[in-house]
N, C-alpha and C positions, 0 to 999 in steps of 0.2 A: 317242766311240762313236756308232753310227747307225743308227735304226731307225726302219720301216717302220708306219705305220697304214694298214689296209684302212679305205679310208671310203666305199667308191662302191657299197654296197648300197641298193636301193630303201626297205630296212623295208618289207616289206608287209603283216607280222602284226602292225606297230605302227599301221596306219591307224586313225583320220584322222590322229594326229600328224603322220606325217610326209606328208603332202599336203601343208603349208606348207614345215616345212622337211628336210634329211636326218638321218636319226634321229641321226649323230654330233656332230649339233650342239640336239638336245633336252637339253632345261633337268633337269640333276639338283643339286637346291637352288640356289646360286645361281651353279651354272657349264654350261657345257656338259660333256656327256660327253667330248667331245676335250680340253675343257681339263684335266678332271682329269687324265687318258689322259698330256698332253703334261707339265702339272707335275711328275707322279711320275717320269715319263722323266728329264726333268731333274732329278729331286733326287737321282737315282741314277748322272749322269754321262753322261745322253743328251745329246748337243751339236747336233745332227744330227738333223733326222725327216724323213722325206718323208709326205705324204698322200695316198694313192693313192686316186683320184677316178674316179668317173662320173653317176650323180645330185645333178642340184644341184650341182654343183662351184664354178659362180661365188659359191653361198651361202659356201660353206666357205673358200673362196679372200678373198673379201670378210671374212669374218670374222677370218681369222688374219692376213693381210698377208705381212710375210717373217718373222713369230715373234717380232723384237725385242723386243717385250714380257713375253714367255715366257724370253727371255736363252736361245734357242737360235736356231738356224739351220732355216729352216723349206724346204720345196720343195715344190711341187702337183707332182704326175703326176696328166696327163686320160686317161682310156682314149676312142677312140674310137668302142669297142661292149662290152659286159659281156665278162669276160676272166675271171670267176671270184675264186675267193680266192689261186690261186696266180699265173695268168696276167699280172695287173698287174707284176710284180715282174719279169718280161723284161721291161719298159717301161725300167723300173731298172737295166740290166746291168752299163752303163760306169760305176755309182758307188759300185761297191764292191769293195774292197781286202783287207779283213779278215771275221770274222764282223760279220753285222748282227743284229737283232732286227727281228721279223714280229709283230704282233699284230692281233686286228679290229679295228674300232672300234664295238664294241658292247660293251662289256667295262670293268667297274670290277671292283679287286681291288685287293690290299694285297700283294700278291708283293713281294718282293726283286731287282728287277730287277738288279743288280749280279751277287747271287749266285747268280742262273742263267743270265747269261751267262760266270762265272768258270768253272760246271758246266764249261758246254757246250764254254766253248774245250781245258779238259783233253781233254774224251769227244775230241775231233778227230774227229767224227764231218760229214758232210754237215749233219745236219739233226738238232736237238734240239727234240722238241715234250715242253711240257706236260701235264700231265695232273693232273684232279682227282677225287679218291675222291667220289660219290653215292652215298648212304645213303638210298634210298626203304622206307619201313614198308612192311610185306607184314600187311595185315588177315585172312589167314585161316591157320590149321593147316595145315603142309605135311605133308603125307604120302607114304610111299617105300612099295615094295611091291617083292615079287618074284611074276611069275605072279599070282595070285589073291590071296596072302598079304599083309599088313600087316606090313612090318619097323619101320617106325617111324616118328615123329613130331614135330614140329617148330613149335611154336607160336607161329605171327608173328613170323618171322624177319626181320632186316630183308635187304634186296636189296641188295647190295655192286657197283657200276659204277665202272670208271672215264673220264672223259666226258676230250675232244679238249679244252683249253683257251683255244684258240685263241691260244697264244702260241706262238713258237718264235725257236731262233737257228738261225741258216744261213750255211753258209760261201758266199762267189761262187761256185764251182765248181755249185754245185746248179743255177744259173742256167740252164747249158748243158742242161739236163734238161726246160726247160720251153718247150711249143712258142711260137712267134711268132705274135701275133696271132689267139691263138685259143683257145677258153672250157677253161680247165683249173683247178679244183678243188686244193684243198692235199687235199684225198682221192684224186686221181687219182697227186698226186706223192708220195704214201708209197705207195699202192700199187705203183706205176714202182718205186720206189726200193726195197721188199720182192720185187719180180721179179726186178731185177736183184742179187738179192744186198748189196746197197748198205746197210750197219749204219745203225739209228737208233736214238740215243741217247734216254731219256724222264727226265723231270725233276716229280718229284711236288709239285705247289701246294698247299701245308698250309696259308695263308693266307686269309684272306676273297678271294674269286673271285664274279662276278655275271655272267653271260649275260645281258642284256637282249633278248631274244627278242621277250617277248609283252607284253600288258599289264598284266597283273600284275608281270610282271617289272618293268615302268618303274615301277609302282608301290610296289613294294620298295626299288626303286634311292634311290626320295625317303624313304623311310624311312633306308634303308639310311647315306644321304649324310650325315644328321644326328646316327646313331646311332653309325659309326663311323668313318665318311673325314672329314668336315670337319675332328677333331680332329688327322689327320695332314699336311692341305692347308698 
């Protein structure tokens, strides 16, 4: 099987970190992000990853080699100018046959990568994104009213979201969907693909899931790494 890491983001909310190096290759415990990324791939039957590159790419490129160590088969894609989160992946056209897997590379989680690529190939849908439940506390009394009236009440509810997980499977055919050499968004291609009628399958991540965003977040991540991923590494 074969899937796709988004790694050519700046990190700009992670500054200064990644002024040295690119945030997919910041240290969570005693690995890079990408390496944990790539293990789990492989323990799940990923044989196959490309790294889809634009900042810092000779870091990332130097760092992994051609994967051998990882006991997969590794590929750099260089974007020539920022192409977004969807756009890299017409870089990719001609190497793919079957469904793949898309993930960012900012992103640790405990998912089942197997069994939501087994979802996705049932759904035969274009495109299967994940999705995870967010559960933010709401600190104040919600209150409903009709007109002037007080119908009722609601005491610190919590806020129910469900967030884009930045994972997905996709068949080649979606390919054709995404313009050539120019900045296109995995928000632009659900969109496209909700215009045109085009079904997309969703697939709910019940498992530990981490956005590395900001710095709190990278600081979670080192908690996080110790707390519960090392024991599955």
């Amino acid at each position: 099987m074969k899937a796709v890491i988004l790694a050519g983001g700046l990190g700009s909310r992670l500054k200064p970190f990644t002024e040295v190096i690119p945030k997919p290759l910041l240290p969570v415990g005693k690995k890079a992000v990408l390496e944990v990324q790539i293990e789990r791939l492989k323990s799940y039957g990923f044989d196959e990853v490309y790294l889809a590159t634009n900042y810092k790419s000779e870091y990332i490129e130097n760092f992994f080699g051609n994967g051998n160590k990882y006991g997969i088969q590794l590929f750099i894609s260089k974007e020539e100018k920022p192409l977004g989160t969807a756009g890299p992946l017409k870089l990719l056209s001609d190497e793919f046959d079957e469904p793949f897997l898309v993930m960012n590379g900012d992103i640790l989680t405990l998912m089942n990568f197997k069994k939501f690529y087994e979802y996705a190939v049932k759904k035969q849908t274009l495109l299967t994104i994940a999705i995870k439940k967010i559960i933010t506390p709401y600190d104040f009394g919600n209150i409903y009213f009709t007109g002037d009236y007080v119908t009722n009440i609601t005491e610190k509810p919590d806020i129910i979201t469900y967030a884009l997980a930045g994972i997905y499977i996709m068949r080649p055919e979606i390919l054709h969907l995404i313009p050539n050499k120019t900045y296109y968004g995995m928000d632009y291609l659900i969109r496209d693909l909700l215009a045109k009628q085009i079904p997309i399958s969703k697939y709910e991540l019940k498992e530990y899931w981490l956005d590395i965003g900001k710095p709190e977040d990278y600081e979670k991540a080192q908690h996080d790494y110790f707390s519960q991923l090392a024991e599955v590494q």
